[in-house]
Structures are given as structure tokens and as C-alpha cells.
PDB file of N, CA, C, O and CB in Angstrom:
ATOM      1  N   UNK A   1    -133.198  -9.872   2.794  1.00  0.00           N
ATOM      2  CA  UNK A   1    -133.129 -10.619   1.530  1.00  0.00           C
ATOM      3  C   UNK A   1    -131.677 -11.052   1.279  1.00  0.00           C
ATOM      4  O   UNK A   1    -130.738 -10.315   1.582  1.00  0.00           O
ATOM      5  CB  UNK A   1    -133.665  -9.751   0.333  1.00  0.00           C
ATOM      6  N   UNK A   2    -131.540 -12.053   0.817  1.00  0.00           N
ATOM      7  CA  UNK A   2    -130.202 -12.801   0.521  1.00  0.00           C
ATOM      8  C   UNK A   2    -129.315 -12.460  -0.976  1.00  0.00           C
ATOM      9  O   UNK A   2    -129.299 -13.001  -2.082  1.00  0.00           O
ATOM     10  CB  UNK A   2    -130.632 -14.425   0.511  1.00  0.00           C
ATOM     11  N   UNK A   3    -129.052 -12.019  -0.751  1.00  0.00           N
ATOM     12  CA  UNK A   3    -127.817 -11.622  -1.824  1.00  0.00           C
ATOM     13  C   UNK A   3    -127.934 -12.668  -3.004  1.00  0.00           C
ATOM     14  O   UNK A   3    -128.091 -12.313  -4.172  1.00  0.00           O
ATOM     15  CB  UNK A   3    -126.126 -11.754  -1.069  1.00  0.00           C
ATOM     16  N   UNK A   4    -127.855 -13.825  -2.651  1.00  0.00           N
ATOM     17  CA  UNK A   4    -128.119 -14.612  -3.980  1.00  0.00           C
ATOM     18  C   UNK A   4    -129.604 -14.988  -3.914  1.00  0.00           C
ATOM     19  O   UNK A   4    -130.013 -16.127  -4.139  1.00  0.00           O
ATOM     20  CB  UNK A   4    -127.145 -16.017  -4.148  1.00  0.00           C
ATOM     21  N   UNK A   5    -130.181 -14.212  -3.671  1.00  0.00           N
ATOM     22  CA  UNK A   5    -131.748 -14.202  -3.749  1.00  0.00           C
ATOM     23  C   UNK A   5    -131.985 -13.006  -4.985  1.00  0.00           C
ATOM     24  O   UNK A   5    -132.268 -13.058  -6.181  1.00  0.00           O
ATOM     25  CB  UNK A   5    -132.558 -13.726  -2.034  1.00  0.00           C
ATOM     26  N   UNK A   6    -131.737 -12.045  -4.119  1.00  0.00           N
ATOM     27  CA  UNK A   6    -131.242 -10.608  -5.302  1.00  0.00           C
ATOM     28  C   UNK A   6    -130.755 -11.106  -6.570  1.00  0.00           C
ATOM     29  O   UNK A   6    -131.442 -10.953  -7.580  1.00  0.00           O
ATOM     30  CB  UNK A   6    -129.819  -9.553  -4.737  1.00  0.00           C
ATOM     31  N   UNK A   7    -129.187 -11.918  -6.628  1.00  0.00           N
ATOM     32  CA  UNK A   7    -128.808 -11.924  -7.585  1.00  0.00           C
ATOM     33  C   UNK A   7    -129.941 -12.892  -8.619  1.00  0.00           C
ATOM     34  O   UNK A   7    -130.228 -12.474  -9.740  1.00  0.00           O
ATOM     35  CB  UNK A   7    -127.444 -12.263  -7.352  1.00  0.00           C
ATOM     36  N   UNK A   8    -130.409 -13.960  -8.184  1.00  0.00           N
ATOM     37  CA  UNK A   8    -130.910 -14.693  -8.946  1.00  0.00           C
ATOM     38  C   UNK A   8    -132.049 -13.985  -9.716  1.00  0.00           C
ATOM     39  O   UNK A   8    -132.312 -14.296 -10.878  1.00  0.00           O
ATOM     40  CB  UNK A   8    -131.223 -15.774  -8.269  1.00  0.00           C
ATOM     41  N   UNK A   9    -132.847 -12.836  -8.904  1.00  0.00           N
ATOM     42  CA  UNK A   9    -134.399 -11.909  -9.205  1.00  0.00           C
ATOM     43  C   UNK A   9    -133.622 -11.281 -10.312  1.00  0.00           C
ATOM     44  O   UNK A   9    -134.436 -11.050 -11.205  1.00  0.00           O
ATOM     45  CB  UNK A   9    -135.214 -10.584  -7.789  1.00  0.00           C
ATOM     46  N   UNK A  10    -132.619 -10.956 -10.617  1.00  0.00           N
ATOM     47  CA  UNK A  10    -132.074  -9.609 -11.153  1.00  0.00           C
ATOM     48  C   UNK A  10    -131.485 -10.670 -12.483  1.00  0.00           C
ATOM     49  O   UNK A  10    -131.540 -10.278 -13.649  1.00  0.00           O
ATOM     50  CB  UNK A  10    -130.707  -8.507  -9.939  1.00  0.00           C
ATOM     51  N   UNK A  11    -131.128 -11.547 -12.244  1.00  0.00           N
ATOM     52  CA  UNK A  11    -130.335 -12.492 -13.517  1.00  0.00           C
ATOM     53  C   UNK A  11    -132.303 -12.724 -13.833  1.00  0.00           C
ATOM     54  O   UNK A  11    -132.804 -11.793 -14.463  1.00  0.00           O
ATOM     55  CB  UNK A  11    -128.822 -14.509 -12.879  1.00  0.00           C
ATOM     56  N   UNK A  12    -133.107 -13.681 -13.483  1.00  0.00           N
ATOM     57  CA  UNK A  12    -134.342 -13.562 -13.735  1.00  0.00           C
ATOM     58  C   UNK A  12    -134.602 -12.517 -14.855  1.00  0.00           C
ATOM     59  O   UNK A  12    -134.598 -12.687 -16.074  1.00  0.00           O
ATOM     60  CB  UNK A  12    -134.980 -13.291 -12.538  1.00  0.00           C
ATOM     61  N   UNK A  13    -134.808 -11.499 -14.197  1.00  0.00           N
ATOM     62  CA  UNK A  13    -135.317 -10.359 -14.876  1.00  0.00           C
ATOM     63  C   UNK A  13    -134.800  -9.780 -16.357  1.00  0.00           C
ATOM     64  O   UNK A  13    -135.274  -9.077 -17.249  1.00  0.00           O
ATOM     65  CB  UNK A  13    -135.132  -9.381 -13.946  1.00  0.00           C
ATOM     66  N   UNK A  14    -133.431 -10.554 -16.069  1.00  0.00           N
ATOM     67  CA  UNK A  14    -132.389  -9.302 -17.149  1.00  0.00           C
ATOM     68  C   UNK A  14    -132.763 -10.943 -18.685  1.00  0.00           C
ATOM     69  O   UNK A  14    -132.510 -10.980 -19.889  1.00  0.00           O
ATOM     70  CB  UNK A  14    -129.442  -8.873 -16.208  1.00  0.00           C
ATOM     71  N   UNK A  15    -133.251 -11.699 -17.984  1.00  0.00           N
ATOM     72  CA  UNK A  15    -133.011 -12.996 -19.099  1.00  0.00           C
ATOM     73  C   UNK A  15    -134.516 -12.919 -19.387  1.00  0.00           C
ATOM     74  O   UNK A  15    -134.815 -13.292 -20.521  1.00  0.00           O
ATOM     75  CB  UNK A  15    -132.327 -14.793 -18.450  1.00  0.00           C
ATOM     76  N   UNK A  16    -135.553 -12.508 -18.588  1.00  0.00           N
ATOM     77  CA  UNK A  16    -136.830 -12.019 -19.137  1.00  0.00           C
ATOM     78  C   UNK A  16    -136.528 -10.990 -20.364  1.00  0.00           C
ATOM     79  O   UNK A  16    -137.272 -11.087 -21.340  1.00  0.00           O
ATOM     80  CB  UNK A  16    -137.698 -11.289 -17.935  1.00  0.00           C
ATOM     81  N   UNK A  17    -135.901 -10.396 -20.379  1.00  0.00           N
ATOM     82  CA  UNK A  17    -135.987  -8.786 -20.701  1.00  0.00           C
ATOM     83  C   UNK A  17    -135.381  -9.490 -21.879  1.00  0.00           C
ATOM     84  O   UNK A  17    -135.955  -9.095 -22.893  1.00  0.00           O
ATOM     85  CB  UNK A  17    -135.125  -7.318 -19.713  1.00  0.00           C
ATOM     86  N   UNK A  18    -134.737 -10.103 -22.069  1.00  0.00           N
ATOM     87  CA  UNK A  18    -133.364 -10.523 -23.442  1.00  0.00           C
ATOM     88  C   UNK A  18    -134.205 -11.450 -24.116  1.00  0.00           C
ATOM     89  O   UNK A  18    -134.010 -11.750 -25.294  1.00  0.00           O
ATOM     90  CB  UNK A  18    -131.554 -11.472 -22.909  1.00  0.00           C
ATOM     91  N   UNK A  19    -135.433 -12.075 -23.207  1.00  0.00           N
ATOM     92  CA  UNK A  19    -135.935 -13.784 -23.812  1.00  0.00           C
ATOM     93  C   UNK A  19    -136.951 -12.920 -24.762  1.00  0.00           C
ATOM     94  O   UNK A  19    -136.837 -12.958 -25.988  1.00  0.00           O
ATOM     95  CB  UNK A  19    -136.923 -15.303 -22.376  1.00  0.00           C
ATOM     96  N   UNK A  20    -137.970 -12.126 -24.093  1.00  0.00           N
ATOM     97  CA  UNK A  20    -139.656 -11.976 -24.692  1.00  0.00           C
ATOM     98  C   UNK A  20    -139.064 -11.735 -25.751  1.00  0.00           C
ATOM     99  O   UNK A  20    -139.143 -12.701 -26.509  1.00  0.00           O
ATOM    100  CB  UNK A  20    -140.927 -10.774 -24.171  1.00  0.00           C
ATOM    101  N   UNK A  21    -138.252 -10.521 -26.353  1.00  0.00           N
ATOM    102  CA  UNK A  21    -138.021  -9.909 -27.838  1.00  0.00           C
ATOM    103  C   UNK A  21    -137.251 -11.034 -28.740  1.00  0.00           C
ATOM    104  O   UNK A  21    -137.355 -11.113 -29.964  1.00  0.00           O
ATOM    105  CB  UNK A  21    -137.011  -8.408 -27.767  1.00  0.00           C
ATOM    106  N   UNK A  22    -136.541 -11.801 -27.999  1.00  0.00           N
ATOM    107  CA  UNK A  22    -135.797 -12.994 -28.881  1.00  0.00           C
ATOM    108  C   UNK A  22    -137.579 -14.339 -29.486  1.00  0.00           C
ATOM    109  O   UNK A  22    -137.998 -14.663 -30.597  1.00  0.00           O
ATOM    110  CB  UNK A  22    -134.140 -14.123 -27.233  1.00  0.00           C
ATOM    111  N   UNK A  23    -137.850 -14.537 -28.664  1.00  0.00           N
ATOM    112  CA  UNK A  23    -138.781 -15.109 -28.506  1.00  0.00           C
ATOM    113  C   UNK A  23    -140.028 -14.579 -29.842  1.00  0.00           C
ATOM    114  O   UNK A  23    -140.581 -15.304 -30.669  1.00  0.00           O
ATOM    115  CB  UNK A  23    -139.033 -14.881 -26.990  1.00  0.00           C
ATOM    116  N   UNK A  24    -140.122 -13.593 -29.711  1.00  0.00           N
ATOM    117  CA  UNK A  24    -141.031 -12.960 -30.904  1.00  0.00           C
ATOM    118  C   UNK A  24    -140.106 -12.993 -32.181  1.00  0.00           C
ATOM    119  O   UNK A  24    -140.469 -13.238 -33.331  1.00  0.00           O
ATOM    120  CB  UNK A  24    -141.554 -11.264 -30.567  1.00  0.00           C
ATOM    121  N   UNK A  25    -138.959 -12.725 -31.782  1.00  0.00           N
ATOM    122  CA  UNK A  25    -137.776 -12.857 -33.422  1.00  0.00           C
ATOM    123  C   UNK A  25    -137.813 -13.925 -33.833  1.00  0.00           C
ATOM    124  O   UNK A  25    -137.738 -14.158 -35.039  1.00  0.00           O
ATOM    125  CB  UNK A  25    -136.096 -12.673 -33.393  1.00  0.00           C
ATOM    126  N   UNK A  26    -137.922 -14.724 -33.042  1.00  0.00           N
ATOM    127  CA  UNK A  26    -137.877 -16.216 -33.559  1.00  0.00           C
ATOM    128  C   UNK A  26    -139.128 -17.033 -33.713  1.00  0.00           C
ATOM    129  O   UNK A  26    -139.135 -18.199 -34.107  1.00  0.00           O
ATOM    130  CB  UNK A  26    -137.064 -17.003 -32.661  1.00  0.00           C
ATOM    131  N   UNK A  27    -140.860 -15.887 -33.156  1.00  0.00           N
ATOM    132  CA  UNK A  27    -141.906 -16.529 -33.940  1.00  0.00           C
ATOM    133  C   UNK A  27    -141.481 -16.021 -35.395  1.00  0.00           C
ATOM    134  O   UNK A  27    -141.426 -16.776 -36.365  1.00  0.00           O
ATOM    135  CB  UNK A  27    -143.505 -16.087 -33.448  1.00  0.00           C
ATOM    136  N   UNK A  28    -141.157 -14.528 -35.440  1.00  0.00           N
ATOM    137  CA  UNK A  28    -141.353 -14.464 -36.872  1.00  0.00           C
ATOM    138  C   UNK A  28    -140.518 -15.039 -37.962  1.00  0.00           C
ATOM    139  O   UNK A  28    -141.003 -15.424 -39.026  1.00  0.00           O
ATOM    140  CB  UNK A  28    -141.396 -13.296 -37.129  1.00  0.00           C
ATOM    141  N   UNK A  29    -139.346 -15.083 -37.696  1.00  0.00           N
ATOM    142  CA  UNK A  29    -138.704 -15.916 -38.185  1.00  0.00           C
ATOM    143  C   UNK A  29    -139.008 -16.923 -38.886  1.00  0.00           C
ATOM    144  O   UNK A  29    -138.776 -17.149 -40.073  1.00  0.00           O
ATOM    145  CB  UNK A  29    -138.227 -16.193 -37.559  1.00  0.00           C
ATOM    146  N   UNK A  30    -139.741 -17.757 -37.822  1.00  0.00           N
ATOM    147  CA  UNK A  30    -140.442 -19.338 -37.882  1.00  0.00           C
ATOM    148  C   UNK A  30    -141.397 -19.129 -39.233  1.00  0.00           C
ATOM    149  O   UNK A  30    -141.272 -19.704 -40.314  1.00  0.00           O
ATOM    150  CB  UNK A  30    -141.577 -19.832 -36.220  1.00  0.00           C
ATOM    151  N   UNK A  31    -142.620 -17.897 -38.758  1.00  0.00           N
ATOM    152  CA  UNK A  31    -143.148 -17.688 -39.796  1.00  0.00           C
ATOM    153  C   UNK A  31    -142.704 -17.579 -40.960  1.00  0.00           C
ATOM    154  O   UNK A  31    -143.357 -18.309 -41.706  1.00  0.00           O
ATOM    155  CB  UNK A  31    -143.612 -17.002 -39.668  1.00  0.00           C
ATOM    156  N   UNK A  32    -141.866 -16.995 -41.524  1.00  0.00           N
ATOM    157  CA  UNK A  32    -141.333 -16.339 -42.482  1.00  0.00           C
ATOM    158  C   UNK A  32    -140.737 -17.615 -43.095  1.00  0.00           C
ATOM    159  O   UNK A  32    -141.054 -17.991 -44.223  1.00  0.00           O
ATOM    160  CB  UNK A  32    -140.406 -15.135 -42.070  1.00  0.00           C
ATOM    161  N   UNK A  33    -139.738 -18.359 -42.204  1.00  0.00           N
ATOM    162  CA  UNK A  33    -139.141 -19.169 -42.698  1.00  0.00           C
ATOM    163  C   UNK A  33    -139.937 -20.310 -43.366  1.00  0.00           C
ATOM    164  O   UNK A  33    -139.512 -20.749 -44.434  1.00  0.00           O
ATOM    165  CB  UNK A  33    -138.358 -19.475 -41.844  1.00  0.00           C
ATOM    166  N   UNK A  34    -140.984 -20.790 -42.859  1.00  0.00           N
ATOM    167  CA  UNK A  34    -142.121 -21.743 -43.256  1.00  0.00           C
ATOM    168  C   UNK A  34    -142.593 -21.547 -44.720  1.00  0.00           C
ATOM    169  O   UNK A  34    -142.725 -22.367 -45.629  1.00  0.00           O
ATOM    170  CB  UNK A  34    -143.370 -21.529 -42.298  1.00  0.00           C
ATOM    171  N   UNK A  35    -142.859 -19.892 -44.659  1.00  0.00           N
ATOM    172  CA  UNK A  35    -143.810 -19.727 -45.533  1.00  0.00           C
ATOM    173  C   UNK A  35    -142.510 -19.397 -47.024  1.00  0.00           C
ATOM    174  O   UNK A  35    -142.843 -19.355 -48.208  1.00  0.00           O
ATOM    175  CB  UNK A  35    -145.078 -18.323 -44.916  1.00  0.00           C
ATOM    176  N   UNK A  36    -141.190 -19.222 -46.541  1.00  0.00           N
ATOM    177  CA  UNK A  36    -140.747 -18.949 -47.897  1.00  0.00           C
ATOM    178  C   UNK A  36    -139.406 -20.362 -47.361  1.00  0.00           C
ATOM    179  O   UNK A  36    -138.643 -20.511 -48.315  1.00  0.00           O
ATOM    180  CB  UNK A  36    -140.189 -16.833 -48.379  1.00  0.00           C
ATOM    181  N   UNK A  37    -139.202 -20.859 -46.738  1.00  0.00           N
ATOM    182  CA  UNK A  37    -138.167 -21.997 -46.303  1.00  0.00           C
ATOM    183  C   UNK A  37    -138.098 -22.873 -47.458  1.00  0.00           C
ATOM    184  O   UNK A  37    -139.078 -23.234 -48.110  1.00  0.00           O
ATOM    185  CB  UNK A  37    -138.604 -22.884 -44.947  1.00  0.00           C
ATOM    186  N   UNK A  38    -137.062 -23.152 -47.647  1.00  0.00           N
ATOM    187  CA  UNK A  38    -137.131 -24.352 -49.121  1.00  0.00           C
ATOM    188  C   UNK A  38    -137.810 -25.645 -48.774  1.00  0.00           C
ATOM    189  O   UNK A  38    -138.012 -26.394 -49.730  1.00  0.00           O
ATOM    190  CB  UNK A  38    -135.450 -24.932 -49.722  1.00  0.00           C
ATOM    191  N   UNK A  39    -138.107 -25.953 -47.871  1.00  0.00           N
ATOM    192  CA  UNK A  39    -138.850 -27.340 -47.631  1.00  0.00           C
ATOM    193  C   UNK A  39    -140.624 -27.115 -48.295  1.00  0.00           C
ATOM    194  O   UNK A  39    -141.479 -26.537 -47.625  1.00  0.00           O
ATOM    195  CB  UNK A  39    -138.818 -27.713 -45.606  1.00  0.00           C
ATOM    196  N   UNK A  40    -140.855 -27.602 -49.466  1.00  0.00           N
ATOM    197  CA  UNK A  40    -142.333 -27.541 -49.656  1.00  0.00           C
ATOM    198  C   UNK A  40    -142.988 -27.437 -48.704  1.00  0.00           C
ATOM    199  O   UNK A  40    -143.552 -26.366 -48.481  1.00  0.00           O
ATOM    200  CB  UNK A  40    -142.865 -28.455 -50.213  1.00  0.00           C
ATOM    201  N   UNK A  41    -143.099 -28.369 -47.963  1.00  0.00           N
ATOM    202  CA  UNK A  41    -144.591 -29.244 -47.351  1.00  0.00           C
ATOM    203  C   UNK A  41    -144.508 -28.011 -45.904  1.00  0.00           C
ATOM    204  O   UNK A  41    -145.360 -28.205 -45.037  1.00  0.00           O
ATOM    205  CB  UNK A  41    -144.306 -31.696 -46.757  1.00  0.00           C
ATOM    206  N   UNK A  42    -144.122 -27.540 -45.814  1.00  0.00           N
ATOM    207  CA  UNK A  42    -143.945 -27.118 -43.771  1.00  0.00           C
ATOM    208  C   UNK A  42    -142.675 -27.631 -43.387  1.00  0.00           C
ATOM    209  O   UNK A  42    -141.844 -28.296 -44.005  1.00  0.00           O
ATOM    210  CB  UNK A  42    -145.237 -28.075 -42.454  1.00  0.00           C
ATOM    211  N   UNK A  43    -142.711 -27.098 -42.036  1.00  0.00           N
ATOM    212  CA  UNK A  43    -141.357 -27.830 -41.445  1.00  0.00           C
ATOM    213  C   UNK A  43    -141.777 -29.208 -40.763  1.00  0.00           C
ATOM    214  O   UNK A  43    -142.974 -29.177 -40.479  1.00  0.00           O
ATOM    215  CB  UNK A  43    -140.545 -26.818 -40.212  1.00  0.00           C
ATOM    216  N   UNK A  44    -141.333 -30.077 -40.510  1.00  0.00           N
ATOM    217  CA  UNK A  44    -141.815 -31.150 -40.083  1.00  0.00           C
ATOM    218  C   UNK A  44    -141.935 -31.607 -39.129  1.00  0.00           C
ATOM    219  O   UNK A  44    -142.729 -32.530 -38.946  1.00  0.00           O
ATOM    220  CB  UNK A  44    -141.542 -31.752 -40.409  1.00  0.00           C
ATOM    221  N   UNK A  45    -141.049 -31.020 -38.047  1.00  0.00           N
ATOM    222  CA  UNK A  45    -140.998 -30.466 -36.612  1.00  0.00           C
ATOM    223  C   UNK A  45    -142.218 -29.919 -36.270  1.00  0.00           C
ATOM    224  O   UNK A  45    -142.759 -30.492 -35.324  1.00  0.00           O
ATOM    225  CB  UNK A  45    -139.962 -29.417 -36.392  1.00  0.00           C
ATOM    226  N   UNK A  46    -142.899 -28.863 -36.810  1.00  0.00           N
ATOM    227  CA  UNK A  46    -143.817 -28.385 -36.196  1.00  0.00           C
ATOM    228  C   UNK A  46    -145.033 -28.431 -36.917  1.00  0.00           C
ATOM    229  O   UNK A  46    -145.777 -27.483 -37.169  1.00  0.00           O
ATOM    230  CB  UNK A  46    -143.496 -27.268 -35.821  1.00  0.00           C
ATOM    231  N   UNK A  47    -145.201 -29.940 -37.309  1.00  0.00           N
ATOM    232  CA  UNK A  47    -146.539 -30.035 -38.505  1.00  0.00           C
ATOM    233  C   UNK A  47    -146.360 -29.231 -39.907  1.00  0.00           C
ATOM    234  O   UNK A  47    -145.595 -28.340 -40.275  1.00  0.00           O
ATOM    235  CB  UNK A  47    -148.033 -29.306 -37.809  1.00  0.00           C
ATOM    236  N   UNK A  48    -147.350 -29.909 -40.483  1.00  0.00           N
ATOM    237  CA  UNK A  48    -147.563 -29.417 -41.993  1.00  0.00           C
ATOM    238  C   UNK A  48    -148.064 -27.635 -41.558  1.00  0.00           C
ATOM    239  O   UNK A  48    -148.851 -27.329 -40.663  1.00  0.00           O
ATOM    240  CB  UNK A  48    -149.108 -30.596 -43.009  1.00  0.00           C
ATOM    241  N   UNK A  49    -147.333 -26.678 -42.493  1.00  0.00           N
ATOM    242  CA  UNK A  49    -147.490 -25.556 -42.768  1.00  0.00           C
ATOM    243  C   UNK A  49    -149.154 -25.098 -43.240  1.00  0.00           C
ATOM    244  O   UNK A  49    -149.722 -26.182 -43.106  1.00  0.00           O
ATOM    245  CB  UNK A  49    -146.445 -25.390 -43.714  1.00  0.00           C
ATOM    246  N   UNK A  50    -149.771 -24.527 -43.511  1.00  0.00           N
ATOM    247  CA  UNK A  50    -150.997 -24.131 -44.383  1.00  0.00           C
ATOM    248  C   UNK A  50    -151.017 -24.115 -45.796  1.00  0.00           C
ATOM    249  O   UNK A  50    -150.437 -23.316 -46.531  1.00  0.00           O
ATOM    250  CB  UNK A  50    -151.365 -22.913 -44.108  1.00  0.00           C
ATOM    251  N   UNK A  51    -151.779 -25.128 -46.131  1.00  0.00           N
ATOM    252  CA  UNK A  51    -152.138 -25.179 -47.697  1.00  0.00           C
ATOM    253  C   UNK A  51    -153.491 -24.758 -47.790  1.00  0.00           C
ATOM    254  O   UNK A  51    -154.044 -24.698 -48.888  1.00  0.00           O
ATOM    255  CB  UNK A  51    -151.998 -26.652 -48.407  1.00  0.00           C
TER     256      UNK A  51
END
């Protein structure tokens, strides 16, 4: 195996490991932010919110 084969599996892995939990912080976030965000309507980026 190639050394920058390794390195790339291991950078891979370590940016898996850092992404999934960021990734869920920032659904809830999203949520949160929508549902109390000063914009009435939803964000507009990602469609109208739930009325």
C-alpha cells in the first residue's frame, strides 16, 4: 500500500469522524434556527418552513 494511499484513507476517515457530528449540529441548528430564526416565512434557501 502506498503511503499516500494510507495517508489519504486516514485524512478520509479523520474528516468522516469530524463531518457526521458537525453535520447533525448543523441539522439541528437549521432546525432550531427556522423554527425560532427572525425570518417569518422559513428560510428561503431551503423552501417555506411548516405552517
Amino acid at each position: 500500500m502506498n503511503a499516500r494511499v494510507f495517508f489519504a484513507a486516514v485524512l478520509i476517515a479523520a474528516w468522516l469522524l469530524v463531518r457526521i457530528p458537525g453535520a447533525v449540529l448543523a441539522a439541528a441548528l437549521l432546525l432550531v434556527w427556522r423554527r425560532y430564526g427572525p425570518h417569518p416565512y422559513g428560510r428561503p434557501f431551503f423552501g417555506q418552513g411548516r405552517r
